[in-house]
N, C-alpha and C positions, 0 to 999 in steps of 0.2 A: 504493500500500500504506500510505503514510503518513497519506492523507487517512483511509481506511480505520479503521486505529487510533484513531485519533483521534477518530472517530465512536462507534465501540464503546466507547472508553473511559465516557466517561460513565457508559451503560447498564451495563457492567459494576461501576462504581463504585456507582453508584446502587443497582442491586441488591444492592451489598454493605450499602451503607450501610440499605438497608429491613430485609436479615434483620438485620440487630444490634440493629437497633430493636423489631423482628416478636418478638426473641430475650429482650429484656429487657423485654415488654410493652409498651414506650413507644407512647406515643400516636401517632396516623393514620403507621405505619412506613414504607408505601409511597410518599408523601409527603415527611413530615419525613424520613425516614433516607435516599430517594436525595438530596434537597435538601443537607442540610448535608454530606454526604461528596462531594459533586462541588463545594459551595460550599467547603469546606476546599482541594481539591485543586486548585480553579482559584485561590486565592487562596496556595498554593505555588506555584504558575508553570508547573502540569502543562498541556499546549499539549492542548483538548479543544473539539470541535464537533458540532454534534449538528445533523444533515440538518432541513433546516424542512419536507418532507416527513414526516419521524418526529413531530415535533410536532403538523401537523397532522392527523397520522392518530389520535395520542392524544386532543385537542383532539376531534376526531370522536366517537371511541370517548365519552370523557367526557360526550357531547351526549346520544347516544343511552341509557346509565345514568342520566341525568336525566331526561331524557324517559320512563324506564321507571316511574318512581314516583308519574306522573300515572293514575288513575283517571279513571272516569264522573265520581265526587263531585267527584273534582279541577276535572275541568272545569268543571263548575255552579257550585262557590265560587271562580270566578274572578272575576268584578262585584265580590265580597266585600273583594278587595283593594287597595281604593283608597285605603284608610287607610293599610294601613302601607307602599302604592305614594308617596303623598305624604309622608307622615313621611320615607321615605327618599329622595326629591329635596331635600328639605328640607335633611336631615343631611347629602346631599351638596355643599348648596352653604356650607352652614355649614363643612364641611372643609376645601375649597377655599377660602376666606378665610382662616379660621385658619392652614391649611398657607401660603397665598403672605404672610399676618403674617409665621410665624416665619422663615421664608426671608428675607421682605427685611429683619430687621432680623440677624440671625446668619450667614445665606452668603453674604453678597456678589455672587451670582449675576443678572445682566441680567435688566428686567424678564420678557424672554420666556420667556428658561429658568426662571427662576422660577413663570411661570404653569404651562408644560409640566411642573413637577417636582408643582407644585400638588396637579391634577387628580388626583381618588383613581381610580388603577384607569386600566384602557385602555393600556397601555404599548405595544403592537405600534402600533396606532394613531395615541398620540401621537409615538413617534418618528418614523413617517413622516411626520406632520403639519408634527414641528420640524426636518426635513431640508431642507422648503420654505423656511424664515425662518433668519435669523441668531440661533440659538439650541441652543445648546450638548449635541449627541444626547447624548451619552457620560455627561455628569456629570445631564442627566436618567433615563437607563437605570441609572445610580447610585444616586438616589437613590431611586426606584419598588422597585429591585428589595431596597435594604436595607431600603425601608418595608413593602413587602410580609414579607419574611422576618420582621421583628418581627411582623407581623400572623400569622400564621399559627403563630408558636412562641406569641405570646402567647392565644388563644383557647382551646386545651386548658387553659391554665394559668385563664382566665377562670371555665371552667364548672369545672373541679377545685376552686376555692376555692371560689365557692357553692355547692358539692356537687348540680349538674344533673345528673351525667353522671358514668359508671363508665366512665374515661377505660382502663382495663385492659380491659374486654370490649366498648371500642369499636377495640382496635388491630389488631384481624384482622380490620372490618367494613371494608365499602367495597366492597361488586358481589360479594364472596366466593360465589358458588351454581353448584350444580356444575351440569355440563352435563349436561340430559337429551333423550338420544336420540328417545325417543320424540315431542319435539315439535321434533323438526332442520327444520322448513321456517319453524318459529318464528322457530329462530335464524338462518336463512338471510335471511329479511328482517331482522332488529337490523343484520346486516354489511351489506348493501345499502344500509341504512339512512346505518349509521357511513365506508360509500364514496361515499355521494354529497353527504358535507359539501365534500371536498376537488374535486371534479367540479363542483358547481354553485357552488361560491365563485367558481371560472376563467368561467362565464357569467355569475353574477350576482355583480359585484364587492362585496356587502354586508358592513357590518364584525359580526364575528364569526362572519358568514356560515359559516366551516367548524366551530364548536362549533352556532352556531342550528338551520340545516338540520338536520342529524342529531337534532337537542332535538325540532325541532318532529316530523319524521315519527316518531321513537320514543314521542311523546305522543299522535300522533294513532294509532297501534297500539296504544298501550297502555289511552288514553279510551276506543276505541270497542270494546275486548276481542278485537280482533283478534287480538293475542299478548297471553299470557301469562306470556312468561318476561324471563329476565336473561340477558344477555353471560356467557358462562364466566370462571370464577374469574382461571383465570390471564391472560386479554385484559383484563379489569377491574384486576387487579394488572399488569398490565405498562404498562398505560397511567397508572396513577399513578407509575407508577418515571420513565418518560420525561416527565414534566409533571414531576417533581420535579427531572430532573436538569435540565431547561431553566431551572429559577429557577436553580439552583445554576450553571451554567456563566453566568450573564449575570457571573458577577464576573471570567471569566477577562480579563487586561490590568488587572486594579487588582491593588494591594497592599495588606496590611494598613495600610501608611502612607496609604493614599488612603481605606481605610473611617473609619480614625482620623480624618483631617481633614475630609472631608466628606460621609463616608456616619454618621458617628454623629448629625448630625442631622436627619437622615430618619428613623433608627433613634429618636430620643428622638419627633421628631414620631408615629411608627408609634404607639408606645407612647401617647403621648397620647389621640389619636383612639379608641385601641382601648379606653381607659375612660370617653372620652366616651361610644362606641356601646354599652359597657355600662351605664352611668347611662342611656342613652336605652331601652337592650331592659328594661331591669331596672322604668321609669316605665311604658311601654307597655302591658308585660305583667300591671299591674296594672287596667288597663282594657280590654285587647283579651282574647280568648278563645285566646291564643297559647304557645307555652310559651317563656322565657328562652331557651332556646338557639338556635329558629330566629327568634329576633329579632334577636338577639346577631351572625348571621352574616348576616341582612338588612342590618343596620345598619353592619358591616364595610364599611370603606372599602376593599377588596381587589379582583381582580379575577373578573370573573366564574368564570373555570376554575378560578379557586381556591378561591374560598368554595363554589362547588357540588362540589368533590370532598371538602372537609371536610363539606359536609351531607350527603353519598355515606357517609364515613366513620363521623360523629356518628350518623348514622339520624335528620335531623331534616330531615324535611320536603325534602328533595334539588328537588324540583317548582317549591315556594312561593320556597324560594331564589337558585334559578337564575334562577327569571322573572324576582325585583325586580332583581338584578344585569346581568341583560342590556338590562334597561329604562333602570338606573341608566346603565351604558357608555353606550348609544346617546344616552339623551339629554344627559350632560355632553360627551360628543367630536363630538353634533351642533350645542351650543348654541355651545362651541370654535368651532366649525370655522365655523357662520355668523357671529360676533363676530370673528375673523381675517379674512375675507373680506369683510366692513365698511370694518374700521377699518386693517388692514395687508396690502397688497398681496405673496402670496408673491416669493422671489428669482425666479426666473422668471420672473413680470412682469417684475421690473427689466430681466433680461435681453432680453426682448424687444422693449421701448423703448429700450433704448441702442442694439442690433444695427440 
């Protein structure tokens, strides 16, 4: 009964925390309001966990809302994006520099956690990765997740100040469309869709495997006109509530003393990066055919689930978004993961040469 609680908590936190957001207009509610009310309450000592089943069933959900806003057109100006596909490896390796500079002259953290806290983005990932090596999970899930959290409070604030975006009639967007009856075998594949992210991740062990699958088949129903529609309001809303309470509970086990000492800066680097990538969408977009804001969230050094459900939310380009971010993941956590495998043999090696 207890684990029980403790599970629902969140969700019910989280929900709280989206109407009050939803309530006072604030920006992406579903999002931002479960996030910071489960991150306030894990960061008071409130004991909360959240099934990685629920996550990835939201994770799913959110693949296939991506994957809904690819068109025919979509698909044919896909070649078209090699420019801003390069600009943004580019910025990501530029990040990752920058970010393992300020870490090694200000946190004191071993080179490895260092590199692991680096990497923009990929968290699930990389803490599996730095569980192999003697490199410190906890205070990298720290730092990812206070730098995300700056990223994602600061991006509304980004496009509010250059006045891109009527940040008030985008805080009830995000998959909001109601469910019509008449095309129920529509929405019958979107769910089959959003079930077999979590089903074929367990055969095909691929990273982000349970947001991709569900992206790719909800794009290829969606390119070739197969369906027509959107996932119901409140499956689209209840999947940002549980994505938002999952940033939010990564704090539970720190204190305000531990964000203070070395989560503020990840928080100051977050902030950094996030006006680098607007200096970079702001230059772009005076030579590409783009608009600032799905630049702005290209060029976000964030994680995939997240910047595609703010381009869910924003209405910018959900499609264009998602793809560079999931391209960005796979190839910084693959170039990681072949440069580890080079140059430092994981602990399990060790272990099996000593035994």
């Amino acid at each position: 009964m207890k684990n029980s609680s403790t599970s629902f908590l969140p969700v019910l936190l989280g929900t709280l925390g989206a109407l009050v957001f939803y309530f006072f207009a604030l920006p992406l509610p579903w999002v931002l309001g479960s996030m910071t009310a489960c991150a306030v309450a894990s960061l008071s000592g409130l004991p909360m966990r959240l099934p990685a089943w629920w996550r990835a069933l939201a994770l799913a959900v959110l693949g296939v809302l991506l994957g809904g806003s690819f068109t025919a057109s979509t698909l044919q100006s896909l070649p078209d994006w090699w420019r801003t596909i390069s600009l943004m490896l580019l910025l990501s390796g530029f990040y990752l520099l920058f970010s393992n500079f300020v870490l090694a002259r200000w946190s004191g953290m071993t080179r490895l956690t260092r590199m692991f806290s680096a990497v923009p983005g990929g968290l699930a990932i990389l803490s599996a990765l730095s569980e192999l090596y003697d490199a410190d999970t906890r205070r990298i899930a720290l730092n990812h997740s206070a730098r995300l959290v700056s990223l994602l409070v600061l991006v509304p604030i980004v496009l509010s100040f250059v006045g891109e975006h009527d940040l008030q009639a985008s805080a009830a967007a995000g998959g909001l469309v109601a469910f019509e009856r008449a095309h129920l075998w529509q929405h019958g594949l979107l769910f089959l869709s959003a079930v077999a992210g979590p089903v074929l991740v367990r055969v095909i062990p691929f990273p982000l495997g349970v947001l991709l699958f569900p992206f790719l088949l909800s794009a290829l129903l969606h390119g070739t006109g197969v369906v027509e529609v959107q996932l119901p309001a409140v499956v689209a809303a209840t999947a940002q509530v549980v994505l938002g309470a999952s940033i939010g509970i990564r704090f539970a086990g720190y204190s305000w003393r531990d964000i203070f000492l070395d989560g503020w800066l990840s928080i100051a680097i977050g902030v950094l990066l996030a006006l680098m990538a607007a200096a970079a969408a702001w230059a772009a977009s005076l030579f590409l055919e783009i608009e600032f804001p799905v630049l702005l969230l290209i060029f976000m050094p964030g994680g995939a689930a997240e910047m595609g459900v703010m381009a869910i939310a924003l209405e910018a380009d959900p499609a264009m978004v998602a793809t560079h971010h999931i391209l960005r993941v796979l190839a910084v956590v693959g170039g990681l993961s072949l440069a580890l495998s080079w140059f430092l043999p994981a602990r399990s090696s060790f272990k099996k040469k000593q035994s």
